[in-house]
Phi, psi and omega in degrees: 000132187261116183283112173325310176292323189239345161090001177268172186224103180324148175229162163279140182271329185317296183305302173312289165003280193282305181308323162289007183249339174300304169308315158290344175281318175315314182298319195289320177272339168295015179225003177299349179236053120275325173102157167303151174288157211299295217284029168236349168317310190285315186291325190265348193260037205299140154300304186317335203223096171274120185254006173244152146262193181085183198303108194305331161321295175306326156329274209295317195300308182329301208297295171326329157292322193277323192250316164312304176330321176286296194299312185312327182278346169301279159317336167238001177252097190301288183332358191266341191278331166282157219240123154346087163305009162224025173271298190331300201291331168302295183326301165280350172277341131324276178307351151267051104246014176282173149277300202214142182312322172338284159322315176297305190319289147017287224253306128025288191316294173335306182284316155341282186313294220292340187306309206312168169281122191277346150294189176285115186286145175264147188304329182268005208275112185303316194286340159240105210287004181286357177270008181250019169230137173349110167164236174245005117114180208282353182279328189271339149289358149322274178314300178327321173294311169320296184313322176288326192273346189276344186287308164329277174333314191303314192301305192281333184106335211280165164280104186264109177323293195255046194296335174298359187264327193277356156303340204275311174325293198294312181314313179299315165287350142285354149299317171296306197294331182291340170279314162325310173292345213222073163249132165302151171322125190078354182263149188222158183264130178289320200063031167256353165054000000 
C-alpha cells in the first residue's frame, strides 16, 4: 500500500532486517572454506585470547565469520568502503606497548569485542562501537551475529552455557578486518599472531 502524497511504500523493518541479514549470511558462508588470507590469519587465530568459553573451534569459526562479514559489507554498502576514522589512533596507542602491529591489532580487537554489548546495541550506547565503523550499522551486526552463532551451535552438537557470550568471538573478528582496513601508514600485519 502506497502513500499517495509522498509516493512512498511503507516497508516492515523487521522483515527488510531479517532478509539482509539472510542475505549476508548466505554470502559469508559461501565463502567460508576458504580459510582466512595469510597476513590476518595469525591475528584471527591469537590463542592467548580466548573470548568464550566452549569449543575453540566455534570460537576460531566465530572470529572468521565476524571478518568476512566486514568484506561482505564492503561489497554490498558503499558507506561500508570507508575505513573507522578512529582505529588508526587506537592502533598506534597500542603498538607502544606492542612488539608487533599483530599484536596491537590483537589486542586492540580484544578490548573492542569484550566492550560491545552482547545484547541489541543501542546507537548511543559509547560502548558499541560496531555502530562507529561505516556500514549498515550495529542492529544488523547484531543480528547477522546471532544468526551465525545459532548456526554455529546447530553444526557443533555442543552444549554452550552462555551462547550470547559467543558474540564476542564474531565482534572480534570484525574487528580485526576493520583494523585491517584502517592500519597506519607503513603499518603491515606478519599473520604470525
Amino acid at each position: 500500500m502506497s502513500d499517495e502524497r509522498s509516493g512512498l511504500v511503507p516497508v516492515d523493518t523487521g522483515l527488510v532486517l531479517q532478509t539482509l541479514v539472510e542475505r549476508m549470511f548466505g554470502l559469508i558462508e559461501g565463502r567460508r572454506s576458504e580459510g582466512p588470507p595469510e597476513p590476518v590469519a595469525g591475528v584471527l587465530a591469537a590463542a592467548d585470547l580466548r573470548l568464550a568459553g566452549g569449543d575453540p573451534q566455534v570460537e576460531a569459526d566465530l572470529r572468521y565469520a565476524g571478518y568476512l562479514a566486514r568484506v561482505v559489507e564492503l561489497e554490498l554498502f558503499e558507506p561500508a568502503r570507508r575505513a573507522a576514522e578512529w582505529i588508526p589512533e587506537l592502533l598506534i596507542e597500542r603498538f607502544a606497548s606492542t612488539a608487533t602491529w599483530d599484536e596491537a591489532v590483537a589486542g586492540t580487537c580484544a578490548d573492542l569485542a569484550r566492550s560491545e554489548p552482547l545484547g541489541k546495541p543501542s546507537p548511543d550506547d559509547v560502548a558499541a562501537m560496531s555502530w562507529r565503523v561505516p556500514g549498515p550499522g550495529g542492529h544488523v551486526r547484531h543480528f547477522l551475529a546471532r544468526r551465525t552463532i545459532e548456526e554455529y551451535l546447530r553444526e557443533a552438537d555442543a552444549p554452550v552455557e552462555s551462547p550470547e557470550e559467543l558474540k564476542r568471538p564474531w565482534m572480534y573478528g570484525f574487528f580485526v578486518r576493520a583494523c585491517e582496513e584502517a592500519l597506519p601508514a607503513g603499518a603491515t600485519l606478519s599473520g604470525e599472531g
